[in-house]
PDB file with one MODEL, atoms N, CA, C and O in Angstrom:
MODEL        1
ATOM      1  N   UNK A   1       4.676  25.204   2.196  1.00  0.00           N
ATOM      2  CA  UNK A   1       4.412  23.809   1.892  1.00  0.00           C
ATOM      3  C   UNK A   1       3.736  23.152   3.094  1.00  0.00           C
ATOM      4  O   UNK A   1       4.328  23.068   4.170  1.00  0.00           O
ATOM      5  N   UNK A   2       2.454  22.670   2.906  1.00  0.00           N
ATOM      6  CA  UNK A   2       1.863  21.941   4.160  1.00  0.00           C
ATOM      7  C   UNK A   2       2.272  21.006   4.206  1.00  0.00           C
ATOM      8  O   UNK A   2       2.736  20.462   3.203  1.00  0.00           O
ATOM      9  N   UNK A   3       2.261  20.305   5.699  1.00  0.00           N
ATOM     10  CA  UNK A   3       2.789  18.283   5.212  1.00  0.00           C
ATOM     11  C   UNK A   3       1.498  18.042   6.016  1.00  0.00           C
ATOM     12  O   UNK A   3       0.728  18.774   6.637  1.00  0.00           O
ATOM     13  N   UNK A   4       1.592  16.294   5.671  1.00  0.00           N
ATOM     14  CA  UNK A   4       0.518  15.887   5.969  1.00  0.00           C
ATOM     15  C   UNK A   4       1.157  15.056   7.205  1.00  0.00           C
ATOM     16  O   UNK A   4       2.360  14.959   7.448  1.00  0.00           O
ATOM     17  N   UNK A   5       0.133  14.501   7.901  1.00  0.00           N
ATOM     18  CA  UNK A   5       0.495  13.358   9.207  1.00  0.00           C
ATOM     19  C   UNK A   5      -0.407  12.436   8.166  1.00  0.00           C
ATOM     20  O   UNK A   5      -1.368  12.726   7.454  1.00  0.00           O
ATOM     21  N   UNK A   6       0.379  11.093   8.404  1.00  0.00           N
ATOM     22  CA  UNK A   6       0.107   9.522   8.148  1.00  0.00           C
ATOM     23  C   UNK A   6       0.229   9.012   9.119  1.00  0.00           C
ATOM     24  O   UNK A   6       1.350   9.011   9.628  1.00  0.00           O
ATOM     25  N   UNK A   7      -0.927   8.331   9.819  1.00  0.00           N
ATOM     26  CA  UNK A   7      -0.642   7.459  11.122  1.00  0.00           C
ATOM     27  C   UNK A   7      -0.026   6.108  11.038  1.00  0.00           C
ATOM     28  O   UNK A   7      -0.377   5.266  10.212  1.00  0.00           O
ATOM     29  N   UNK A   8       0.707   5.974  11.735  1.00  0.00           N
ATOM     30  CA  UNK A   8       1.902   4.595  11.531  1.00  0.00           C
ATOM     31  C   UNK A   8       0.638   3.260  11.652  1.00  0.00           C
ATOM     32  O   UNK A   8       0.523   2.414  10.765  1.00  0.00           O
ATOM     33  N   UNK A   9      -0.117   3.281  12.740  1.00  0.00           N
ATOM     34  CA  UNK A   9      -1.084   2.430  12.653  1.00  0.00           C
ATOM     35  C   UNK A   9      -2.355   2.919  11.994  1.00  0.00           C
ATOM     36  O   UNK A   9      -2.950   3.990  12.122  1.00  0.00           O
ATOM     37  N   UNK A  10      -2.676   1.605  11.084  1.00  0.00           N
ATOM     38  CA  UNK A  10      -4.045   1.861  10.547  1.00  0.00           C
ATOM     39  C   UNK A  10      -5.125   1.863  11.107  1.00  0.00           C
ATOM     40  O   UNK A  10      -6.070   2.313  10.460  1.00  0.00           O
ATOM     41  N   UNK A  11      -5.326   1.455  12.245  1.00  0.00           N
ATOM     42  CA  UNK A  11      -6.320   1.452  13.089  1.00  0.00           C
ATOM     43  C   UNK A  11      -6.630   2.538  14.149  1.00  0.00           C
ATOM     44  O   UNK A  11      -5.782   2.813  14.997  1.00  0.00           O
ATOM     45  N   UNK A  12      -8.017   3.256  14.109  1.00  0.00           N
ATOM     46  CA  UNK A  12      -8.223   4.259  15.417  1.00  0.00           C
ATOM     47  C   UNK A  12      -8.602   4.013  16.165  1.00  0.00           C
ATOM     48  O   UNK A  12      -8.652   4.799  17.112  1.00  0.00           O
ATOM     49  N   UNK A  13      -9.178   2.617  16.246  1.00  0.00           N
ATOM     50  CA  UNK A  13      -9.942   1.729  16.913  1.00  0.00           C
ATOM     51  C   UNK A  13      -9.626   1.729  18.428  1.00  0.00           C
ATOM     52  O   UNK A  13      -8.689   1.026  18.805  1.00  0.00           O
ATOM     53  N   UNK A  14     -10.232   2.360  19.208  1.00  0.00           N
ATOM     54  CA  UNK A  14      -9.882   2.580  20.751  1.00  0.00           C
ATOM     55  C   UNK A  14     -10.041   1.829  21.896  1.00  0.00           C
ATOM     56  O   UNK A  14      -9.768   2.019  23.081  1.00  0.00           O
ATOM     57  N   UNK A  15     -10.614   0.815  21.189  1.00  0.00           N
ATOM     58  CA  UNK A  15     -10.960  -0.937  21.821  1.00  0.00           C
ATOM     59  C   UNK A  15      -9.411  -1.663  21.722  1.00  0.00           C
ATOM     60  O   UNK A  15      -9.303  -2.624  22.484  1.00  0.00           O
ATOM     61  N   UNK A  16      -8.625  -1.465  21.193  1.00  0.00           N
ATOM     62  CA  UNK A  16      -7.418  -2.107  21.291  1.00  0.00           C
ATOM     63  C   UNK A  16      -6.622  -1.628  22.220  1.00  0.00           C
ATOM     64  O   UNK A  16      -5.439  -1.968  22.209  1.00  0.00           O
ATOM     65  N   UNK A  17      -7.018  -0.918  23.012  1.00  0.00           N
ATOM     66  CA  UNK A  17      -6.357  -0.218  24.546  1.00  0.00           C
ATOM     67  C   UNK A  17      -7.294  -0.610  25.693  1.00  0.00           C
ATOM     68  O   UNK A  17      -8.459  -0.227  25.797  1.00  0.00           O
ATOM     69  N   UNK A  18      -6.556  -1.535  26.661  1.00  0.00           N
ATOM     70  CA  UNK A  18      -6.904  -1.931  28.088  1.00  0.00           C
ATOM     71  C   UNK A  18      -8.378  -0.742  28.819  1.00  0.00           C
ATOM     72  O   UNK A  18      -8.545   0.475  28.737  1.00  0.00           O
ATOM     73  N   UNK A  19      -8.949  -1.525  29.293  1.00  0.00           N
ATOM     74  CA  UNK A  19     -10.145  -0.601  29.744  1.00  0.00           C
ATOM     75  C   UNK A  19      -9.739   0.574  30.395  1.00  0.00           C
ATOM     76  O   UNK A  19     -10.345   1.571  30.002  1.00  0.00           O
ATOM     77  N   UNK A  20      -9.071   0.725  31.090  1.00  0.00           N
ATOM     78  CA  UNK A  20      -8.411   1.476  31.590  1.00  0.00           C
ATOM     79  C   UNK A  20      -8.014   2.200  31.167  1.00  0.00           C
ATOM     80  O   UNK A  20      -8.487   3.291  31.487  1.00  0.00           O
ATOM     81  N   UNK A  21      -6.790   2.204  30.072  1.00  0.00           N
ATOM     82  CA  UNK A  21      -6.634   3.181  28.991  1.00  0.00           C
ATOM     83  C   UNK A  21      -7.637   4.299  28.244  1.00  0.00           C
ATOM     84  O   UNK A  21      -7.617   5.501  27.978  1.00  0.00           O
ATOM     85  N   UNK A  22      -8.531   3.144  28.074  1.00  0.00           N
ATOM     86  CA  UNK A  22      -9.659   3.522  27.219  1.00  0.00           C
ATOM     87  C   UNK A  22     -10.066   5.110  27.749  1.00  0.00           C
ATOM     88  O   UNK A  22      -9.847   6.255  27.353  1.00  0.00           O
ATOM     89  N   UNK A  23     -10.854   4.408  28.984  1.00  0.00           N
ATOM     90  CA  UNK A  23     -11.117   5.711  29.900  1.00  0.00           C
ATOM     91  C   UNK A  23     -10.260   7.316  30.386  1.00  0.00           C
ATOM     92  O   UNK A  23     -10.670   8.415  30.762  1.00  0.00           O
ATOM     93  N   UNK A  24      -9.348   6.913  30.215  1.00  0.00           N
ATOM     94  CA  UNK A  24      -7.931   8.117  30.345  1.00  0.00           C
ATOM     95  C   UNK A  24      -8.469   8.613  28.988  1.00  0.00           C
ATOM     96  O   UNK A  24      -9.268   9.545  28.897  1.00  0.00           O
ATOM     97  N   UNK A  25      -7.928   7.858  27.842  1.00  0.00           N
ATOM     98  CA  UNK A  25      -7.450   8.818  26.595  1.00  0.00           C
ATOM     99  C   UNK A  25      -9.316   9.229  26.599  1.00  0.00           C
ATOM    100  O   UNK A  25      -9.392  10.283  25.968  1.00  0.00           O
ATOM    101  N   UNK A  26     -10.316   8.932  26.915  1.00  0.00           N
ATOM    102  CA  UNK A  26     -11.737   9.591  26.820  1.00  0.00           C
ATOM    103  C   UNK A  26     -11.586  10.359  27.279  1.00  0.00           C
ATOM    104  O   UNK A  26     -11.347  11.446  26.752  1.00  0.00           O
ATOM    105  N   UNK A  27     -11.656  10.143  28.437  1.00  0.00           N
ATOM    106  CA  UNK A  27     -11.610  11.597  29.501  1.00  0.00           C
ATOM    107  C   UNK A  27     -10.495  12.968  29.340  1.00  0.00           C
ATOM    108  O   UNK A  27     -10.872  14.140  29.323  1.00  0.00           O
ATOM    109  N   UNK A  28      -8.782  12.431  29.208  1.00  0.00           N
ATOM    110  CA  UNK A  28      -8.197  12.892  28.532  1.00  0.00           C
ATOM    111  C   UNK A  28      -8.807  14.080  27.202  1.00  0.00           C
ATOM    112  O   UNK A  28      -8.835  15.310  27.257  1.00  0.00           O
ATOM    113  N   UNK A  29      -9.160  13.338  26.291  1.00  0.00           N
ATOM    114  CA  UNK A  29      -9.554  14.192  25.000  1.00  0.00           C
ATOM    115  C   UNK A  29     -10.713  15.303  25.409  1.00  0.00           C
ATOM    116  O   UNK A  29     -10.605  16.412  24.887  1.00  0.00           O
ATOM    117  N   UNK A  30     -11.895  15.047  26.378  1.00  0.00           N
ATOM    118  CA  UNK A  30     -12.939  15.632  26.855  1.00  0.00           C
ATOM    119  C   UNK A  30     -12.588  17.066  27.032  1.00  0.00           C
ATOM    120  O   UNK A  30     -13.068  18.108  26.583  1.00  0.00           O
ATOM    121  N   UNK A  31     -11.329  16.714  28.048  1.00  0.00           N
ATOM    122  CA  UNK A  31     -10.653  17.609  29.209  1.00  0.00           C
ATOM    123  C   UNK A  31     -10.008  18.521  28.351  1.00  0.00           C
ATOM    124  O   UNK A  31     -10.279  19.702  28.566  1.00  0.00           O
ATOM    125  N   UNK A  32      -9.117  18.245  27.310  1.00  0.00           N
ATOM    126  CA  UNK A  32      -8.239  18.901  26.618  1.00  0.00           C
ATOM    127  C   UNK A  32      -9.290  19.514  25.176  1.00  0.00           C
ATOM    128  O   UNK A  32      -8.995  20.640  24.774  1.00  0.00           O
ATOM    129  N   UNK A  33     -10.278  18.892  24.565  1.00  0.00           N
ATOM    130  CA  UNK A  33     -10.839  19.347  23.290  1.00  0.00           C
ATOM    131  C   UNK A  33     -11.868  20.281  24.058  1.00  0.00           C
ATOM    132  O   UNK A  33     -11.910  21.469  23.736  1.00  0.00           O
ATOM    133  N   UNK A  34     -12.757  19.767  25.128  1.00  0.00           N
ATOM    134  CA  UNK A  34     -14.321  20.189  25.679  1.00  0.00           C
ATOM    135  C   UNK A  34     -14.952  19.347  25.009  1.00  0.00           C
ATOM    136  O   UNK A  34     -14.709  18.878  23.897  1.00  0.00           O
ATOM    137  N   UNK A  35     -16.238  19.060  26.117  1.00  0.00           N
ATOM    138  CA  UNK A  35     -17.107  18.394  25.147  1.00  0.00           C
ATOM    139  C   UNK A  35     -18.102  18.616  23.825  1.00  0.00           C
ATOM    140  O   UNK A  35     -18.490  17.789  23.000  1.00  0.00           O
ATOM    141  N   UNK A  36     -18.291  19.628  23.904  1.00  0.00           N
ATOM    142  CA  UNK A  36     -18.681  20.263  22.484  1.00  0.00           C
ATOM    143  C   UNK A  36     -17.514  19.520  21.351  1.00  0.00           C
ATOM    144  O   UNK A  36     -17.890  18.546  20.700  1.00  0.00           O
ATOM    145  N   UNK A  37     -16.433  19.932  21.221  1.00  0.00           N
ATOM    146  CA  UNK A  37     -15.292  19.458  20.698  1.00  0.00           C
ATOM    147  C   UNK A  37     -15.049  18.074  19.914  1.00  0.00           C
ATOM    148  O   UNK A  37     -14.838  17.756  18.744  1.00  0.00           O
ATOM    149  N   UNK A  38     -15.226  17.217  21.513  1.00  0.00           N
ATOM    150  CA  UNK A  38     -14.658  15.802  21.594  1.00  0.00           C
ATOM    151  C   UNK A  38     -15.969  14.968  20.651  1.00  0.00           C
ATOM    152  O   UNK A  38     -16.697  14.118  21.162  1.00  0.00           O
ATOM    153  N   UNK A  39     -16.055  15.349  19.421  1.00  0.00           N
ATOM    154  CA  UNK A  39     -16.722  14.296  18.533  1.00  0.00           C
ATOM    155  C   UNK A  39     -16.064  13.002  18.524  1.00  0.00           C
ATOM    156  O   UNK A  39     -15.105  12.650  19.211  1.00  0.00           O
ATOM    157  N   UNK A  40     -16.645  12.409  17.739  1.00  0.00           N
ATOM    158  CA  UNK A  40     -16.150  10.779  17.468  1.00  0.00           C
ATOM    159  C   UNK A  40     -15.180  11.266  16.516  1.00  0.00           C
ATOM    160  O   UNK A  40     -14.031  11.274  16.960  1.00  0.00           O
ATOM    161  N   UNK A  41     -15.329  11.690  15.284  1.00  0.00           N
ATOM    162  CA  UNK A  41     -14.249  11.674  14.671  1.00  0.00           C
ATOM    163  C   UNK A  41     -13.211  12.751  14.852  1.00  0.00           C
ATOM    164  O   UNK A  41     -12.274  12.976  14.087  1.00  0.00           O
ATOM    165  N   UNK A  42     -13.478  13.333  15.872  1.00  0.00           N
ATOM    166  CA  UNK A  42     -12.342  14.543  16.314  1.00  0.00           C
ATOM    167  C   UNK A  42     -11.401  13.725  17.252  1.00  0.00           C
ATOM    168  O   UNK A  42     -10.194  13.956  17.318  1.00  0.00           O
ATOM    169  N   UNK A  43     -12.074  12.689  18.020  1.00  0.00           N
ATOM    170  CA  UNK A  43     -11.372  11.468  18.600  1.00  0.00           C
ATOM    171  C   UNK A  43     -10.761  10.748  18.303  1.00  0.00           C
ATOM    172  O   UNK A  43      -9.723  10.417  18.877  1.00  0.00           O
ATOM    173  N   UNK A  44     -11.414  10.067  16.870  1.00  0.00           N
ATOM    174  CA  UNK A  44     -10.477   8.920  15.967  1.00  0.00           C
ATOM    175  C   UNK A  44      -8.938   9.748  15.346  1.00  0.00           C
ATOM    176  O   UNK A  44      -7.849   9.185  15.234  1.00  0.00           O
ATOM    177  N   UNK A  45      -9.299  11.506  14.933  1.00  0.00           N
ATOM    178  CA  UNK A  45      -8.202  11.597  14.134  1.00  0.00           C
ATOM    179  C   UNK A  45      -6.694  11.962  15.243  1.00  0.00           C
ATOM    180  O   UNK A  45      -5.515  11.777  14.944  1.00  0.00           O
ATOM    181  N   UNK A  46      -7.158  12.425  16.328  1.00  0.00           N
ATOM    182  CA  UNK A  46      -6.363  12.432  17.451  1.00  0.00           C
ATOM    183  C   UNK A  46      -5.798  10.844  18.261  1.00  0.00           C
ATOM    184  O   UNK A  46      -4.596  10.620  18.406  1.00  0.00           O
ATOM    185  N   UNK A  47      -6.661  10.058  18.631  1.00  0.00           N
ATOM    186  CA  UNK A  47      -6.218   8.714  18.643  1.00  0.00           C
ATOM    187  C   UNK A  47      -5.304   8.032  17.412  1.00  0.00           C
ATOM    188  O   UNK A  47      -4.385   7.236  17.600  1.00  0.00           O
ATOM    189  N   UNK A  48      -5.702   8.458  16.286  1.00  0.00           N
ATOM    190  CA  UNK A  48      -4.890   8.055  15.035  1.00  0.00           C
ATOM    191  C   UNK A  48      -3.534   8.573  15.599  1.00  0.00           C
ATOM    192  O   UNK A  48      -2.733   7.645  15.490  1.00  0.00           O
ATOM    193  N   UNK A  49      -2.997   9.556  16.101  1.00  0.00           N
ATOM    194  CA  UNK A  49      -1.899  10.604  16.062  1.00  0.00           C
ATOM    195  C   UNK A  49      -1.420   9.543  17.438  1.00  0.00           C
ATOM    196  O   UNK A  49      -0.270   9.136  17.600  1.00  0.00           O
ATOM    197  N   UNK A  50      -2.278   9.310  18.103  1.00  0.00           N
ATOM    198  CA  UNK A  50      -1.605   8.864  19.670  1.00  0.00           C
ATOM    199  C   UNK A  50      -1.363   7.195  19.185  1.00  0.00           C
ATOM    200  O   UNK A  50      -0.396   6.508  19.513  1.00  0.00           O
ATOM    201  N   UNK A  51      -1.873   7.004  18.801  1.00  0.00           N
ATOM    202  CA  UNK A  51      -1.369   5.623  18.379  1.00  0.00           C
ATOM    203  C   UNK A  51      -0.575   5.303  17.749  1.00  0.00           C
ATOM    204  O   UNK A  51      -0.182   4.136  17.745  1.00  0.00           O
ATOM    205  N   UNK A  52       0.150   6.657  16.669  1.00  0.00           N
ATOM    206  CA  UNK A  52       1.095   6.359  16.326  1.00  0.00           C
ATOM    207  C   UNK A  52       2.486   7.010  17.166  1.00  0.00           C
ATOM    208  O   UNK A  52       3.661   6.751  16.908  1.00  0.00           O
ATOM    209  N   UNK A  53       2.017   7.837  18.134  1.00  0.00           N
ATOM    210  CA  UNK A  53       3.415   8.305  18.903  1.00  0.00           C
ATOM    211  C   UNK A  53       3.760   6.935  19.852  1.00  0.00           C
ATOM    212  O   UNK A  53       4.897   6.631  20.211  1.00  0.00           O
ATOM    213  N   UNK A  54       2.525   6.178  20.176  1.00  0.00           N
ATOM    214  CA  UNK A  54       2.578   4.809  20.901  1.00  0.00           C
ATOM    215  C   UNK A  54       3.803   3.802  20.306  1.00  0.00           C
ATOM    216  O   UNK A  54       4.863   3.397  20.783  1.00  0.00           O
ATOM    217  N   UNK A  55       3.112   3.612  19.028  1.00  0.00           N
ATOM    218  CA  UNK A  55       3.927   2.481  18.022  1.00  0.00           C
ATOM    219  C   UNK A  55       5.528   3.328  17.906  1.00  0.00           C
ATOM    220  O   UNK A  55       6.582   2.693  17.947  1.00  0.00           O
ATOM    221  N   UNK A  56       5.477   4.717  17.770  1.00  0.00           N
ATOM    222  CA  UNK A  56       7.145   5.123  17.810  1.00  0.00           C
ATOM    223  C   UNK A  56       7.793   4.969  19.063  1.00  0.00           C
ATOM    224  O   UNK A  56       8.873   4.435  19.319  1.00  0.00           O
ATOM    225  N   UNK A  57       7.084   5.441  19.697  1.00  0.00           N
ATOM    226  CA  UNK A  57       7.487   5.388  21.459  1.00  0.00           C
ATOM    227  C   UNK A  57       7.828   3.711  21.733  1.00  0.00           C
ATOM    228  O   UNK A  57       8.909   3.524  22.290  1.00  0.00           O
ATOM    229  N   UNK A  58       7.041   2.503  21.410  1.00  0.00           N
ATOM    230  CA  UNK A  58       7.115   1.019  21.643  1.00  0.00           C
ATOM    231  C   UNK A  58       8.910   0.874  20.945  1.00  0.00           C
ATOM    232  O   UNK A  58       9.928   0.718  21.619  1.00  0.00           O
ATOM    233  N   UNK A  59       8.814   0.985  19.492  1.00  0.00           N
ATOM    234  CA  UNK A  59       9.822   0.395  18.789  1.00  0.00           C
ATOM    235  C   UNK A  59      11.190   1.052  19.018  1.00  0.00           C
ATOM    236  O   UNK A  59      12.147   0.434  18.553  1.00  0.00           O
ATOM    237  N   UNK A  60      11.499   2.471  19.808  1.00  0.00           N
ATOM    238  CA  UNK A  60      12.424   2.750  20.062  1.00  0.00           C
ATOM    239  C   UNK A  60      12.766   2.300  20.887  1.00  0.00           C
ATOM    240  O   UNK A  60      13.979   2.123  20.994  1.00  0.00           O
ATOM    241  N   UNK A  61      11.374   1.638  22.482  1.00  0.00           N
ATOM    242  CA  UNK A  61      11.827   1.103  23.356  1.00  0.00           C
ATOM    243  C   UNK A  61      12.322  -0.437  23.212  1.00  0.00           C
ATOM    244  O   UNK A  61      12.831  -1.145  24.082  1.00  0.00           O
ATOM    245  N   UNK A  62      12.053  -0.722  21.981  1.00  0.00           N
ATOM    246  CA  UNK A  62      12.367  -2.228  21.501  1.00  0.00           C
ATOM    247  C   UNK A  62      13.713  -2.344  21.061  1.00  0.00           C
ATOM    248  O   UNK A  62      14.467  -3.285  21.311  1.00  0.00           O
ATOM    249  N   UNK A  63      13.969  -1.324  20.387  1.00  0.00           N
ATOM    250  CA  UNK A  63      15.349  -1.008  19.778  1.00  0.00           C
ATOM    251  C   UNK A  63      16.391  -1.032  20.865  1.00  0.00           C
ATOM    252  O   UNK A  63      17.548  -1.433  20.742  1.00  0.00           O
ATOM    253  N   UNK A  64      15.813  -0.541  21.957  1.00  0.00           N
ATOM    254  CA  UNK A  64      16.880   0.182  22.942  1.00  0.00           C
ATOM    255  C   UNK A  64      17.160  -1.085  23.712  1.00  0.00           C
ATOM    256  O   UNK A  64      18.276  -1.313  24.178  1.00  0.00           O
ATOM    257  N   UNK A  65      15.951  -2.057  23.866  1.00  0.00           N
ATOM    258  CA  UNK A  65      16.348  -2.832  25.037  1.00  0.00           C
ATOM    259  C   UNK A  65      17.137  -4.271  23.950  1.00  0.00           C
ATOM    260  O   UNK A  65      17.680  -5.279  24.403  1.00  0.00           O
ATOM    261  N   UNK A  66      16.947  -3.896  22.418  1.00  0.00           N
ATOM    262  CA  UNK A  66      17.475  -5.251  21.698  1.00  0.00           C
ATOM    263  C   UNK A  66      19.643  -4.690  21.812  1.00  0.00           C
ATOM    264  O   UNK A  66      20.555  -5.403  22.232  1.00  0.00           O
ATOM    265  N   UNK A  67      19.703  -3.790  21.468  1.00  0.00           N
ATOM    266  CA  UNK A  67      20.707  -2.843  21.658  1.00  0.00           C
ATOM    267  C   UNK A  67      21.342  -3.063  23.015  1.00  0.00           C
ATOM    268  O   UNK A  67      22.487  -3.514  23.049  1.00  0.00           O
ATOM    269  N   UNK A  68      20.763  -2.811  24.025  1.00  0.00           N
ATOM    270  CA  UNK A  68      21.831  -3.438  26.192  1.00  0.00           C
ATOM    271  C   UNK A  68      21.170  -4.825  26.165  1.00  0.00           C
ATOM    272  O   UNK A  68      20.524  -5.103  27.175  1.00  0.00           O
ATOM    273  N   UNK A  69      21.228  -5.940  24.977  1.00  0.00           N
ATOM    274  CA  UNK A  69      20.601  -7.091  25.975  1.00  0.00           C
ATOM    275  C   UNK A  69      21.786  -7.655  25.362  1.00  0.00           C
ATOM    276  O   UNK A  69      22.136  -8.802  25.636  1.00  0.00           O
TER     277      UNK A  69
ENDMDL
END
């Protein structure tokens, strides 16, 4: 049985990350795919994936700090 990934955020949009960011997860993906590799949409569907470990990673840390406050 295959499963599928659904990204928690709808957006792949890589402009919604600090310039700074931006440049990491680019360079990042370059480094790790090659550039042959690192298409645009080989980018978006991997940013899709990181944006949603982001949004899980955020709300547990939201959980955790609503939980000791």
């Amino acid at each position: 049985m295959k499963k599928s990934f659904t990204p928690l955020l709808q957006t792949n949009d890589i402009n919604q990350f600090q310039p700074e960011l931006q440049q990491r997860i680019r360079l990042n993906m370059r480094k790790y795919l090659g550039e042959a590799h690192a298409s645009e949409l080989s980018m978006k569907k991997i940013l899709g994936f990181a944006c949603s470990l982001h949004m899980i990673h955020t709300a547990q840390a939201g959980s955790f700090e609503a939980l000791t406050n």
